[in-house]
C-alpha positions in Angstrom: 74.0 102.9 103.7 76.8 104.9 102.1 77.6 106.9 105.9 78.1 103.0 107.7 80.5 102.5 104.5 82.1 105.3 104.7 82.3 104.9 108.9 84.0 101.6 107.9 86.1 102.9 105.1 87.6 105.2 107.5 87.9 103.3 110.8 89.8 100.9 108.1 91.7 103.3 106.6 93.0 104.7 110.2 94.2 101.5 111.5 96.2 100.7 108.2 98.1 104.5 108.5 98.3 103.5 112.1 99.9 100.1 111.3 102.4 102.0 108.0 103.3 105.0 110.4 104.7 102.1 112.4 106.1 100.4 109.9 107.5 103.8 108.4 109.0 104.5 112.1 110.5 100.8 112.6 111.7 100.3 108.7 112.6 103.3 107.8 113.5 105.9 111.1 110.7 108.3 110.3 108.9 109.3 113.3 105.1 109.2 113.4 104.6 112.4 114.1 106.7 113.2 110.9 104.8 111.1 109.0 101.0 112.5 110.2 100.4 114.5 108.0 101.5 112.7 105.2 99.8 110.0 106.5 96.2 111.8 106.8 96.2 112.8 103.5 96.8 109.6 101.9 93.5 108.6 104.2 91.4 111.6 102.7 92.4 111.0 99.4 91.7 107.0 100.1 88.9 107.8 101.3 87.5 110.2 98.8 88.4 107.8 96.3 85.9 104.8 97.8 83.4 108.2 98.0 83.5 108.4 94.6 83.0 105.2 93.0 79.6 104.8 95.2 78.6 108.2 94.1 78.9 108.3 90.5 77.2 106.4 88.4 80.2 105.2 86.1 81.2 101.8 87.0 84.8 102.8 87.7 87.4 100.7 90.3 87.8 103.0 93.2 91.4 102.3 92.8 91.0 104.2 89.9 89.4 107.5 91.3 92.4 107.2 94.2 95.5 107.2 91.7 93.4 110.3 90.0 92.8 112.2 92.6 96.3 111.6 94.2 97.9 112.9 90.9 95.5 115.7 90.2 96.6 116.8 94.3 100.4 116.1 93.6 100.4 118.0 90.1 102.6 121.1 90.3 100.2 123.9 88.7 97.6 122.8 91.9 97.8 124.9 94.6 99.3 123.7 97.8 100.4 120.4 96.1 104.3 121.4 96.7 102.9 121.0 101.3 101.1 117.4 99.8 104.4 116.1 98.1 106.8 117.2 100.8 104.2 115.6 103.3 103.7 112.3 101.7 107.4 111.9 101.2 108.0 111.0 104.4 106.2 107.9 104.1 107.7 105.1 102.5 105.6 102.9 100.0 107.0 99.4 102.0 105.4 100.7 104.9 101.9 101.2 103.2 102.4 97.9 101.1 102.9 95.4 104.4 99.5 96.3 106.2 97.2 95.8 102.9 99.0 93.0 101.8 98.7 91.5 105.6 95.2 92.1 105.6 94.6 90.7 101.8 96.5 87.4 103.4 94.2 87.1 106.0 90.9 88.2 103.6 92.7 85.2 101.7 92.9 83.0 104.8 89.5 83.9 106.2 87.4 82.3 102.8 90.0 79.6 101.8 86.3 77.4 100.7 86.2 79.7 98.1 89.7 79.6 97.4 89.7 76.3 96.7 86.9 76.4 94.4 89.1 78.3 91.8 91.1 75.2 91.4 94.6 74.0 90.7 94.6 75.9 87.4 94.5 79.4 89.4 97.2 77.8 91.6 99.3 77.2 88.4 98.6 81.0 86.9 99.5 82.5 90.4 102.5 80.9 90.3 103.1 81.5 86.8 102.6 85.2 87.6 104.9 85.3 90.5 107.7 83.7 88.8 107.3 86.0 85.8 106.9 89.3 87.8 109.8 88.4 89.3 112.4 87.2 86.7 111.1 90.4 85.2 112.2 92.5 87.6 114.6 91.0 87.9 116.2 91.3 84.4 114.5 94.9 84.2 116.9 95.7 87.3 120.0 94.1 85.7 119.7 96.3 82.7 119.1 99.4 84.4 122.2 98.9 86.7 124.3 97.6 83.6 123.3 100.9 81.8 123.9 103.3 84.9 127.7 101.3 84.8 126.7 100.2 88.9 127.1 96.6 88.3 
């Protein structure tokens, strides 16, 4: 059961850095090539994160186990980690965003029966939560260019 997961996990994975790689070259003039190796190690690390939380028997998001591993990689005192961070800085974190929020929309789209089943309310508190995430970056940003004398 866990290889067809991780088969999935990873034919997944490679079409979303085959979708940000473009979106890296098209938003942001880094050319896929560039971005490869950065790009494959994001995978492995992705992918050793959704490992992990099968594996062990904590009951831990495998979001969590991903933002570990990707610091404990990226951590100077680790060796090669200064080849990881020069690699993954080619890849901007737009280009990675638009595919997985793309294919949350249509995961969205696809089951909008139970959507609607979470009623108005969760409508409301969405909303709520957008507004609020953005007024506060929005005031967040304001300060921070007020204090740096840029606006």
């Amino acid at each position: 059961m866990l290889l067809k997961n991780v088969q999935e996990w990873t034919l997944l994975l490679l079409i979303f850095g085959l979708i940000a790689a473009i979106g890296n070259w098209i938003g942001y003039s880094v050319f896929p090539v560039a971005a490869l190796p950065g790009m494959a190690i994001l995978i492995v690390i992705c992918l050793a994160g959704l490992i992990l939380q099968h594996v062990l028997p904590v009951n831990i998001p495998s979001v969590a186990y991903i933002g570990i591993i990707g610091i404990l990689v990226s951590m100077p005192v680790m060796p090669g980690s200064e080849y990881i961070v020069k690699w993954t800085e080619n890849i901007n974190i737009l280009a990675l965003a638009t595919p997985i929020l793309a294919y949350a929309g249509i995961a969205i789209g696809r089951s909008w029966t139970d959507f609607v089943k979470l009623g108005w309310r969760s409508v409301v508190v969405a909303m709520f939560v957008m507004v609020g995430t953005f007024l506060g970056s929005a005031l967040i940003a304001e300060v921070v260019l007020r204090m740096q004398k840029i606006i």
